[in-house]
C-alpha positions in Angstrom: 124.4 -25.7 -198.0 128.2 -23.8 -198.1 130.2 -24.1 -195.3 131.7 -20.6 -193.5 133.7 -20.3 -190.9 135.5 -17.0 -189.0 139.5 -17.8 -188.5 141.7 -16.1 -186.4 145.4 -15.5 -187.5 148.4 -14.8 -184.9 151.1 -13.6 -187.3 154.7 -12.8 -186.6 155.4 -9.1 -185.1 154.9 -6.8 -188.2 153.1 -9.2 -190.3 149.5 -8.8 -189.7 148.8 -6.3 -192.4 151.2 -8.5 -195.5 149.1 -11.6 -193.8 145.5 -9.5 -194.1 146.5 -8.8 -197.9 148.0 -12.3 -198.6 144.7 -14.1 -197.1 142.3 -11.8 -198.9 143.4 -13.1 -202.0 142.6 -16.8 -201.5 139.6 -17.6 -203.4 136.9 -18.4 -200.9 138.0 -15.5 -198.5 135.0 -13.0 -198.4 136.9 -11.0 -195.3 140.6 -10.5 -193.9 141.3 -7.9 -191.5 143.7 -6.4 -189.1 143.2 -6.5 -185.4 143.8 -6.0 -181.6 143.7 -8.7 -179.1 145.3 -11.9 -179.0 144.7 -12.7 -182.8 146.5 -10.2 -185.5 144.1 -11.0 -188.4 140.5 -12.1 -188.5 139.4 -13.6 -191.6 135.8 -15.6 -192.9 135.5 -17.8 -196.1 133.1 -19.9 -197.0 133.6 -23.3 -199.4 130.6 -25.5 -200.8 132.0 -28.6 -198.4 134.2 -29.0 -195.4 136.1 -30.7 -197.5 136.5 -28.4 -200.3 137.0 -25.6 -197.3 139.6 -27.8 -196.2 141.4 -28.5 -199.6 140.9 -24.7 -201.1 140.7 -22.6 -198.3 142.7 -23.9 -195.3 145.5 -25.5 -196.7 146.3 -22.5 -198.8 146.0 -20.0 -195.8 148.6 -22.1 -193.7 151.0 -21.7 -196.6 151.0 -18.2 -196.3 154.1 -16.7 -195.0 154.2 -14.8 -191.4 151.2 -17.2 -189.8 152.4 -19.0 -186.5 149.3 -20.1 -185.6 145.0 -20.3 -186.6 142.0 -21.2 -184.7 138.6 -21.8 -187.3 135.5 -21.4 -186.2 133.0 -22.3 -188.5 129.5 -20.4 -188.5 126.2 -22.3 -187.7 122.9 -22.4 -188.6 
């Protein structure tokens, strides 16, 4: 069973769209968009483990540049 998860991205002012594009290229990333509210970009992934979600997916999307600060949410069943 895969693990998926929604997270939502507060970015620096101006970012959100360089941080959308940047995010959607991390392997993993099946959505990364733009929006209102209190979070700039919401993106879901999904990894075969928690572990490999962690390792592939989260660590690579906290190196991106702009990010000040995630919440992940994973989806359940």
């Amino acid at each position: 069973m895969s693990v998926q998860a929604y997270i939502l991205i507060q970015t620096e002012v101006g970012k959100a769209g360089s941080v959308a594009k940047s995010v959607s290229a991390i392997p993993g990333v099946t959505l990364a968009e733009g929006v209102t509210g209190p979070y700039d970009v919401i993106m879901r992934a999904e990894a075969e483990s928690m572990e490999e979600f962690g390792r592939l997916i989260l660590s690579k999307v906290q190196a991106v540049a702009g990010i000040t600060r995630t919440l992940t949410c994973p989806v359940t069943y």
